[in-house]
Structure formats: C-alpha cells, structure tokens
N, C-alpha and C positions, 0 to 999 in steps of 0.2 A: 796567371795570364793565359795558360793552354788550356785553363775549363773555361774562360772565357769564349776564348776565340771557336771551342767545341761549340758551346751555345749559340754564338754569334752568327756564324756560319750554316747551323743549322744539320749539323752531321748525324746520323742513323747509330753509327756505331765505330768505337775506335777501339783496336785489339795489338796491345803490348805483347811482345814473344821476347820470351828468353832461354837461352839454354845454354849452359853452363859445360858440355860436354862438345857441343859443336862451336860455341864461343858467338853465336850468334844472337843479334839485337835489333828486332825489328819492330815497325810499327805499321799494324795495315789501316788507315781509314777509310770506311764507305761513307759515303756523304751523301749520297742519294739514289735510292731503286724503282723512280717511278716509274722509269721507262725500258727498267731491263735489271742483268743483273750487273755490277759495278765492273766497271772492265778499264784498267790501268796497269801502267810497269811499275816495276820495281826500282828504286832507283838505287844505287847501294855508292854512300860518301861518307870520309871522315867530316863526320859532324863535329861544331866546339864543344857542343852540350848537348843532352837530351830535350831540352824545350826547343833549342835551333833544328829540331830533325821532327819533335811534332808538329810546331809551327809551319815547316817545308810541306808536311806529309797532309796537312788539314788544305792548306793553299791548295797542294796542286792536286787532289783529289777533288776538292770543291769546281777546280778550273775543268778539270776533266766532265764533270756532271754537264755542264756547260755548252764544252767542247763534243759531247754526243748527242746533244741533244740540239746544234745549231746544224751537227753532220746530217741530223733528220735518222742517226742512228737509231736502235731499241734498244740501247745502251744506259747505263746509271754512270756513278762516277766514281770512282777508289782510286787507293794509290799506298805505293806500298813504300816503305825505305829501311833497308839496313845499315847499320852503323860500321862503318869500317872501311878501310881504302883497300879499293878495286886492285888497288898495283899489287898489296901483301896479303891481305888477309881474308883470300877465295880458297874455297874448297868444297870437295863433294860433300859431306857432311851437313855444312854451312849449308847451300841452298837445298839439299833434299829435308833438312829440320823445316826448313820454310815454307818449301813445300807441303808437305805436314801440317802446317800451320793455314797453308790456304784451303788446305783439302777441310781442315775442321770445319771452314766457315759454310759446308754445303753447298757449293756453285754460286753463294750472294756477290764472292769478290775473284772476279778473272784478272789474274797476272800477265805478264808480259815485258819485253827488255824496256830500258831506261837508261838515260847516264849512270854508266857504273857497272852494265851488267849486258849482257850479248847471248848469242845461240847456244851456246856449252851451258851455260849458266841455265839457261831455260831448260834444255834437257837433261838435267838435274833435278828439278824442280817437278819436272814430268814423269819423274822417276814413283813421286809421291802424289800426285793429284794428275786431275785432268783439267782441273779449270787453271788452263796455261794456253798462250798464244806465242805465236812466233818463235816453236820449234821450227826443227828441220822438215825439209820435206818427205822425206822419207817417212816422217810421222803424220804425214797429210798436213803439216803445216806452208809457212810463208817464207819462212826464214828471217834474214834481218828487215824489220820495217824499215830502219833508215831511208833507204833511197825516194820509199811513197812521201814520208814526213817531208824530205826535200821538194820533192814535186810538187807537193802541195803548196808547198811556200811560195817556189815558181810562177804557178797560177793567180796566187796571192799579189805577188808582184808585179804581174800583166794586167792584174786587173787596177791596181794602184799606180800601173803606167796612164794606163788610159784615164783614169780621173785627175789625175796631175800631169801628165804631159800631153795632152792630149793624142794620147795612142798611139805615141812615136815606141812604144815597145821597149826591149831592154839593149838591142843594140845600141852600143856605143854607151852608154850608162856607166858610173861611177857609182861601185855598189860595194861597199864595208861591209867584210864577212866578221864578225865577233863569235870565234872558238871554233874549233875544226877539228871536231868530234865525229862521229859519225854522221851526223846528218850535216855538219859544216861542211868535212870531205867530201861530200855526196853535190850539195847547194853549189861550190864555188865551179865543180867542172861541170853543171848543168849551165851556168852563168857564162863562161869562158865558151861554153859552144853556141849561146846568144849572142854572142858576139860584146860582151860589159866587162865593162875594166875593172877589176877585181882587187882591192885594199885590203887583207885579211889578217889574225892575230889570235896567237890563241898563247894561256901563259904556259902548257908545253912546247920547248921547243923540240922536242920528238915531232909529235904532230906537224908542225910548223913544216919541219923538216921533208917530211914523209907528204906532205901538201904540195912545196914549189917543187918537187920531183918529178910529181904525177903532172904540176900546172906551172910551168916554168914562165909563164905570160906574167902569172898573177904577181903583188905588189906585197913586201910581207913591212909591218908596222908595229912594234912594241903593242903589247896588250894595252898600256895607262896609256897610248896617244891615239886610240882608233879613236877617242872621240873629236879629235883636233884636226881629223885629216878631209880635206876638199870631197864630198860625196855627192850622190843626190839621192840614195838608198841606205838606209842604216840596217842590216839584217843582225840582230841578238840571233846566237845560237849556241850559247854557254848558261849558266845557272843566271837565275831569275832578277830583276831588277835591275835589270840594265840602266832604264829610262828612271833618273831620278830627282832630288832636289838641284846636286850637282852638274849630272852628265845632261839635265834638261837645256840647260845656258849654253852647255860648249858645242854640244851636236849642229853641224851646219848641214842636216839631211833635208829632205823634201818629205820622203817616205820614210816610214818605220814597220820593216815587212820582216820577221824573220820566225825559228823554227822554236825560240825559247820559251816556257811557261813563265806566267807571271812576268812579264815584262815591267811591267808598269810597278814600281816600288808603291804606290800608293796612287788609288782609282780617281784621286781628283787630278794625274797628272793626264788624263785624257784629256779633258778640258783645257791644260794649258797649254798642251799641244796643238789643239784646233785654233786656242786664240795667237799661237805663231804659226800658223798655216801650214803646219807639219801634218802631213796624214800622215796617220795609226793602223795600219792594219791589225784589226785584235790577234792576238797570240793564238788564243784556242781556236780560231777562225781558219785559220789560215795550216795552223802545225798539224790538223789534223790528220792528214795524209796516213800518218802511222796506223792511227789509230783504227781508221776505215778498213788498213789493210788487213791490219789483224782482227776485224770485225767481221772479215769476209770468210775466215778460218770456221769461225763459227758455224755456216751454213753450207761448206764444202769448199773448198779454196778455189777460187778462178784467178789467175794473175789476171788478165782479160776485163772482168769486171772489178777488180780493186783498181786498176787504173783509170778506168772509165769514173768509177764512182772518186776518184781525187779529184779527177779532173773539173769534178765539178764546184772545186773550192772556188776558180774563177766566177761562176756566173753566181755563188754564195757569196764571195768577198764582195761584189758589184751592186746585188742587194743590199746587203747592211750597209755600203756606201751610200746609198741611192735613200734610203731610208735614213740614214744620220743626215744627209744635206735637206730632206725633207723637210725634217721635223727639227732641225737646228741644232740636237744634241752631239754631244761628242761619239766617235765611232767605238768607244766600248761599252759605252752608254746602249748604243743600239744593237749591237751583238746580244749585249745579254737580257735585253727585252725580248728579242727574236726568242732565245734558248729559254725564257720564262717563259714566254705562251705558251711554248710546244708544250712542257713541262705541266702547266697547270690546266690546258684543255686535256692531255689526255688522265692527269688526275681529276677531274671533273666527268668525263664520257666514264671511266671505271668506276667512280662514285655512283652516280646515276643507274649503271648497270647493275650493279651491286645491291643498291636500293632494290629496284625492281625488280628482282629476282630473290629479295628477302623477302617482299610485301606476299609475291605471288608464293611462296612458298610456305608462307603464313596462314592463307587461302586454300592453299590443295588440302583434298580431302579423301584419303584412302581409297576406292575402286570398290563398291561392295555390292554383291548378289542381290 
C-alpha cells in the first residue's frame, strides 16, 4: 500500500534514514520542486508501525506542496518524521544524524519544527546542515513559528465569520479548541482576547493544565466529548482527521477553521460538509502562518513582513470561499485547484523557457574572423 500511495500522490523522492548508533528512524519525502526547493518540519511521534509514519509523512508532505503553493510561496512541498516519543527518546545525537541526513539531500528538502520537535531540536539539526528554519535568532532565524501558524488561522476564522455570519466577527463566538499544543496554546489566548468563548481539550492533561492557568475564562472538556459540545467554530489543532465518518454526524459547528494538516480523513468529506451547510476552511489554507514565517528566514528575516504576509490568509481564505460558492464546488475542492494552477502555469512558463533557449542554442554558431 505505501508504493501505492508513493505513485498515487505523485511524490519526487522518498528517503529512509537509519542509524543504529544514534537510534534514529526517519523518513523524509519530497513531493514536489516545481516551485522551489521542499520546505517542511519535522514531525517526531511514536508511530504503531512503519507504514502508519510513511502514510503520515507522504500525506503531509503532499499537503505541504499545496499549502505553498496556495501561500503564492516559491516553495515545494516535504516533510519529514521521526519515529519515537518526543517526551523519551530526544537527544543531540538523534537530530544532528538527521541533520546529516537533510544536509545529504543538497538544499532540495528544508526542515523545520513540527509536532514533536521545537528550537533546541532545530539547533541540533543546524549543527549539521543549513537547510534548517526556525532556529534561534541569534542564528539569523525566527524562532518558534507557532504563534504565525496561529494567526493565521485567526485570519482564517475572520474571514469564515464573515461568510457565515455575516461579519459579526469572533466576538462573543463559541469556538472548540482540539489540542493545545503549541499552536492550540498560542490560538486559544489570541481568541479569549477576541473576546470568544473558548471550549478546549487536549488528551494531555499537563497541557490542559498549563492552558486554564494562562486562560482561566476558557471551558476545559474531555478530548472523546469536544465533538458533542454547543459551538459555532470547530478549530482541529492536534494530529490529522479530525473531521470523519464518525465525528462528521456529531459536530454541531457552523465553521471548520483550525491549525491541523489533513483534517479531512477522506477528500469526499468536503462535500459532505457543504451538503450540511458547515463551512470548511482548508487546512493548508489557513495553517500556513508557519510556514510563510519560516519562509521569510530564507531571504533575511523581518518579523514585520512575516506578519504582514500571514495576514494575508484572510483576503486568501475569502478568495477560495468566493470561488467555491462560484462555481458550486466544495471548499477543498477549490483550495486545491487555486494551488494547481499556480503549480502548473509556472511548470509550463519554465517548460516554454527551456524550450526556447534549447532551440536557440541549437542555432548559435561560434564568432569567427
């Protein structure tokens, strides 16, 4: 099934690491370079299996391709995962072999944090390559993207106010946080200063803990009942498939805005979202925040314009809305027609170029006295 889903999805290259002295198990895929070179985190989880961690790693690298390419990024798409829980089994070792491992691949796959993995971790990593994002600043980086990925989402949700409520905004709003992670943590106190009443759950209760401390307003709900409780925003901000066969019937949202990849367990549940009048905000739409931030590292870091450039997820989320009620389709439907044109017009301008610069180079004829 995982050379399947390699074919299916249309991946460039998939690279197994192992090492036997650092005890690390990774898997990087690029999935696509048309528009730059692959630029994703790492995500580092106890997987069940080795096919459950390629599976994850082909998905959310694919989504990534996507998600840079809907950013108006010059970005491709990878992603990286190591096998092993974050809480045990970190060490210097462990990410500088991986680093190593990304340094091999020539600047084609840029890393970066993920569930599972943060600043220390990166600066590790940076120890052995350069094609890394969201070290410290001190190394001309951004630090942790979280708080962009959040803002972005934010945006995402202003703009999913106004098409469903008609732009009454997020005050006063009932907005279900699912996981409070890093960018959960970040999401629920930009929300609580919007003045929205906040239902949140994550299956740490550390997290949990360390959340109603900082936001003592917010509503805390067992992980297995966020889908049962009175909202009018569903934000997913924990691992992928939220939105399923199951949680599709119990969700009593309006909106589906949050920071997670791969939301949607399966692409026809878009559709059946739109036929219960739930809007979707696409995942990669919306979470990019991160991603932009650490995109900005690339070309010299401005906090100033990484913010500027999130900000602009609103008047993109508004778009792909505006084009899904168009043309009738569902909203992930049209997210990723948007991230395919881009994709395939400037595959086609480089084609064309290419041509013509082989024809005429076929023609030139040496200079002679």
């Amino acid at each position: 099934m995982p050379l399947t889903k390699i074919r299916e999805y249309g991946h460039e290259q998939v690279i197994i690491n192992q090492s036997k002295e650092s005890g690390l198990a990774s898997i990087i895929a690029i999935h696509d370079t048309t528009l730059g070179p692959a630029l994703g985190g790492c995500r580092m989880f106890p997987y069940a299996s080795d096919e459950e961690a390629l599976v994850d790693a082909l998905r959310l690298s694919r989504g990534m391709t996507y998600k840079a390419a809907a950013a108006g990024l010059n970005l491709g798409g990878g992603k990286a995962v190591i096998v092993g829980d974050p809480k045990k089994d970190k060490s210097e070792a462990l990410f500088r072999s991986f680093g190593r491992s990304v340094e091999s691949l020539g600047g084609r796959y840029i890393t970066a944090e993920d569930v599972g993995t943060d600043v220390n971790d990166m600066e590790y990593i940076f120890m052995e390559t350069a094609s890394v994002t969201g070290v410290d600043a001190s190394h001309g980086g951004s630090g942790d993207p979280s708080p962009f990925t959040a803002l972005g989402v934010l945006q995402g949700m202003r703009a999913a106010c106004e098409a469903v409520f008609d732009g009454d905004g997020l005050t006063g709003r009932r907005v279900a946080v699912q996981g409070l992670g890093h960018v959960g943590f970040h999401l629920i106190k930009m929300l609580v200063e919007e003045g929205s009443k906040v239902i949140a759950c994550d299956i740490d209760p550390e997290k949990v803990r360390l959340a109603k401390a900082e936001n003592p307003e917010i509503e805390v709900v067992d992980d297995k009942k966020i889908f049962d409780v009175d909202m009018d925003i569903f934000a997913p901000c924990a691992m992928g498939s939220a939105i399923n066969d199951d949680t599709i019937n119990r969700l009593k949202a309006k909106v589906i805005c949050g920071a997670a990849n791969n939301q949607l367990d399966r692409d026809e549940l878009g559709a059946e979202l739109a036929g219960k009048k739930v809007l979707y905000a696409p995942d990669y739409l919306v979470n990019a925040g991160g991603l932009i931030n650490v995109s900005v590292e690339l070309e010299g870091y401005s906090r100033e314009r990484a913010l500027r450039l999130t900000r602009n997820i609103y008047y993109n989320t508004l778009k792909i809305l505006r084009l899904a009620r168009k043309e009738g389709i569902p909203t992930n439907l049209a997210a990723d027609r948007l991230a395919e044109e881009r994709i395939n017009s400037v595959a086609r301008m480089r084609s064309a170029f290419t041509a013509f610069h082989r024809v005429r180079g076929s023609e030139h004829k040496p200079f002679s006295r």
